[in-house]
N, C-alpha and C positions, 0 to 999 in steps of 0.2 A: 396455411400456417407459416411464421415466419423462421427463418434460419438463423442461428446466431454461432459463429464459431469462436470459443474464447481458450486460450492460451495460458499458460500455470494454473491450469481449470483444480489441480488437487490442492494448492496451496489457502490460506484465510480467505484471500479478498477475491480468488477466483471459485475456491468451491462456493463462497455464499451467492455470488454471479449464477453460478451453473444453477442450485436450486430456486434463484428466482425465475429466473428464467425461463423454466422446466414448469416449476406452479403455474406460472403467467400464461402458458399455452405456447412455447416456443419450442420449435425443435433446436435442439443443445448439442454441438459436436464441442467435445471436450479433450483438449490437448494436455495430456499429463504425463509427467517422466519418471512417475513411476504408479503401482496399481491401486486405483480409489479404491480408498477404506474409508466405509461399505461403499460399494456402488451404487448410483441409485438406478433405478428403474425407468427405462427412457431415454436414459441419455447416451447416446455414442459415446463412447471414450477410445482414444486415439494416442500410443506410447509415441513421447515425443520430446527431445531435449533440443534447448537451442544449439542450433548448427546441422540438426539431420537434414535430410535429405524431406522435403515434402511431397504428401501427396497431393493433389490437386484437388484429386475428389473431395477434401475435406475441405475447401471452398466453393464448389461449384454452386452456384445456383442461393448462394449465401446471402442475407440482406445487411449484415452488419458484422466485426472483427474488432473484441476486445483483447487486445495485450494485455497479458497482466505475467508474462513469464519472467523469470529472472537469474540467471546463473550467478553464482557470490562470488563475487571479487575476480570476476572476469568481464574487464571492459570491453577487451574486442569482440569478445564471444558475444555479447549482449547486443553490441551496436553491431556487428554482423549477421548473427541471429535476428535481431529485429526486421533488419533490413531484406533479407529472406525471405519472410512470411510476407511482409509488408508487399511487398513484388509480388508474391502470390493472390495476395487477397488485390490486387490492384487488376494482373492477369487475370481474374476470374468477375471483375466487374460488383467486387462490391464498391458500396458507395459512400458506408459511414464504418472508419476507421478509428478507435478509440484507443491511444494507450495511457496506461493507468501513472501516471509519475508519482512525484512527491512536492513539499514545499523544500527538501533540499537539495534541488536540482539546481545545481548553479554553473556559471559556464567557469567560475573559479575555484572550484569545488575542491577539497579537499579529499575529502573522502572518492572510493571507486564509485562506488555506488551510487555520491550524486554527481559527478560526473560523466558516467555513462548515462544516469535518464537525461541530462542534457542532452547529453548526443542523439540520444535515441530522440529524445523530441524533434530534434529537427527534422527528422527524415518524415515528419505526418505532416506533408506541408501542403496539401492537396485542400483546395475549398473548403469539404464539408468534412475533412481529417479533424478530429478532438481530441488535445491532450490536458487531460485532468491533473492536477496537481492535489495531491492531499497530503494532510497534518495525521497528527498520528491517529489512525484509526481505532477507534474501540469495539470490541466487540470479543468473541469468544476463541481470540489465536492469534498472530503476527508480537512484533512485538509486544504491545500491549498486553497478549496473555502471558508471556513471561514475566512482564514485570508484575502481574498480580500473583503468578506462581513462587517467584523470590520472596513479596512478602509475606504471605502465607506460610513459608518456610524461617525464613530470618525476622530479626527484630530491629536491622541498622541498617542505614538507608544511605550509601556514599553520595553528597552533594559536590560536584566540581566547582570549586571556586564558592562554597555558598549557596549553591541553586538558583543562580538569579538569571540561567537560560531562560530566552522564550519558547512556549510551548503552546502548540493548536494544534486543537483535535477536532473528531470532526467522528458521530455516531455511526457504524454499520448502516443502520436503517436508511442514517440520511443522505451516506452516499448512495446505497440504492436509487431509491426517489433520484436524486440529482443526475446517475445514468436514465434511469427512463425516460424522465424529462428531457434529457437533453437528445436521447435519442425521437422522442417523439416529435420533438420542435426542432430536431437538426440545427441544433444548438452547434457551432465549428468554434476552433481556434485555442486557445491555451487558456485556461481558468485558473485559479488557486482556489480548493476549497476547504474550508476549514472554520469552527468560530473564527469571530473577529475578537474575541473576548482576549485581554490582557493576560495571560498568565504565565508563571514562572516554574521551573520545576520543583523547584519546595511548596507552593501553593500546590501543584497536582497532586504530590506525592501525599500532602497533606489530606487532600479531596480524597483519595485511592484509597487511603488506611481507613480513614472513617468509614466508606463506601464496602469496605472489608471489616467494618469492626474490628480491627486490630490498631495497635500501637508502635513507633516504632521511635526509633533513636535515630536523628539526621548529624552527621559526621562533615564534616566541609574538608574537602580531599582539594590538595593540588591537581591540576591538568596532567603535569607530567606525570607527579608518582602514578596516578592511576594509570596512565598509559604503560608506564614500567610494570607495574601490576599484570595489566589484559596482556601485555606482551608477554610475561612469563607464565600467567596460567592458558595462554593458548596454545605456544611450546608445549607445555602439559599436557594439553589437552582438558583441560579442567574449564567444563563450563559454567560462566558467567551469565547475569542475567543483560549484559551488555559489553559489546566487542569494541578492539580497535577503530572499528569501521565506523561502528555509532558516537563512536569519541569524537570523531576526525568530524565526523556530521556537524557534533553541537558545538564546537570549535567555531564551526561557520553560518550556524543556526541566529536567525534574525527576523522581529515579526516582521509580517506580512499581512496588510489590508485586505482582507477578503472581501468587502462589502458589494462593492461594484459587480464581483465576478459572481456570488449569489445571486445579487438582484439581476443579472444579467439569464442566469438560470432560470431564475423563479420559485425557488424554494427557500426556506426554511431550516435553519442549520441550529441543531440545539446546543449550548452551552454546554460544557465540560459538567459540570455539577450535575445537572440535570440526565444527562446519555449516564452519568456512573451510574444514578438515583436507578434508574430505569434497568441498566445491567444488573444490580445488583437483586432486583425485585422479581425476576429469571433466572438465578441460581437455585 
């Protein structure tokens, strides 16, 4: 049986890793920093924040190391956190290193956030090292469940500038598929994955309410006011269904040609319309 140890194993994009993984016939060491709710059955799980102290044992004899942990708004935590583990699963002779990025990783970045996965990217620079880049995931938690949980709650939808951001996304499923594949064909090197599809944030939001049967009212907000906004309800403490962080992101948010780096994969990436169609027929 093969080993797989994955990293913010309790977070959306890790725990859905850890039960594929687990169905698939994989032994599953799961690093989480704080206790899976529910657990599942089979799987190690291992308390773990970036920056502890690592065991070893929980690479030993491993055949693969998905990243996918993340401290908020801690860059050096992150990029020295990464680089820990990464040294360990290097020390223990695994072979295919995977960390999970974004499409806003930029080396000009704005935001911490995509400037740390920058960072962090670098350091997977070994042969058959993979760093994934993805658009915004759909599926049942990360951001995306927030924003279906704001509309389900509200009826007014704040557009920056209009909503003429670009926006790729990129279904749960088919990022599954896209790690297997790429682990089975030892697929190396930095991808972006995501449609290639055109879209703006008033066109998704537009997609999202239908997709929810609900209605809403789109507003066109200035950049700044809203940043004055997220800055005072986060002094608050009043949450938002998006932060300064996510501001600073679509600030610098621009599409991106997926085409090549799919066909380079071998899969399959469905269209926004189509991944809602399909979440919403599993509610």
């Amino acid at each position: 049986m093969k080993i797989i140890v994955i990293s913010g194993a309790n977070g959306f994009i890790g725990s859905e890793l850890v039960k594929h993984f687990n169905e698939n016939g994989w032994i599953v060491r799961a690093l989480i920093h704080s206790n899976a709710n529910p657990p599942i059955a089979g799987i190690a799980y291992y308390k773990y924040a970036l920056g502890d102290k690592i065991d070893e044992r929980i690479f030993e004899k491993a055949d693969c190391f998905i990243h996918c942990a993340y401290a908020k708004d801690s860059y050096k935590l992150n990029v020295s956190g990464t680089g820990q583990l990464l040294e360990m699963s290097k020390k223990c002779g695994i072979r295919k290193n995977i960390f999970i990025s974004s499409l806003s990783s930029k080396e000009d970045a704005l935001s911490v956030y995509g400037k740390q996965k920058w960072a962090c990217e670098k350091l997977f620079n070994q042969p058959d090292d993979l760093v994934l880049r993805l658009g915004m995931v759909l599926g049942n938690g990360g951001l995306f469940g927030q924003m279906k949980e704001y509309l389900k709650r509200r009826n007014r939808v704040p557009l920056i500038s209009g909503g003429t951001q670009p926006i790729q996304t990129i279904y749960i499923k088919d990022f599954i598929q896209a790690i297997d594949t790429c682990i089975e064909n030892n697929v190396a090197g930095t991808l972006s994955i995501a449609s290639s599809e055109k879209l703006t944030y008033k066109e998704f939001y537009s997609l999202l309410c239908q997709s929810l049967n609900t209605v809403a009212a789109f507003t066109s907000i200035s950049y700044s006011l809203l940043y004055s906004i997220l800055s005072v309800s986060e002094t608050l403490g009043i949450k938002l269904p998006v932060s300064r962080e996510n501001l600073l992101g679509l600030k610098k948010q621009s599409y991106v040609d997926t085409t090549s780096d799919i066909m380079k994969i071998g899969i399959k990436i469905k269209k926004c319309p189509e991944s809602l169609s399909e979440l919403a027929m599993k509610v």
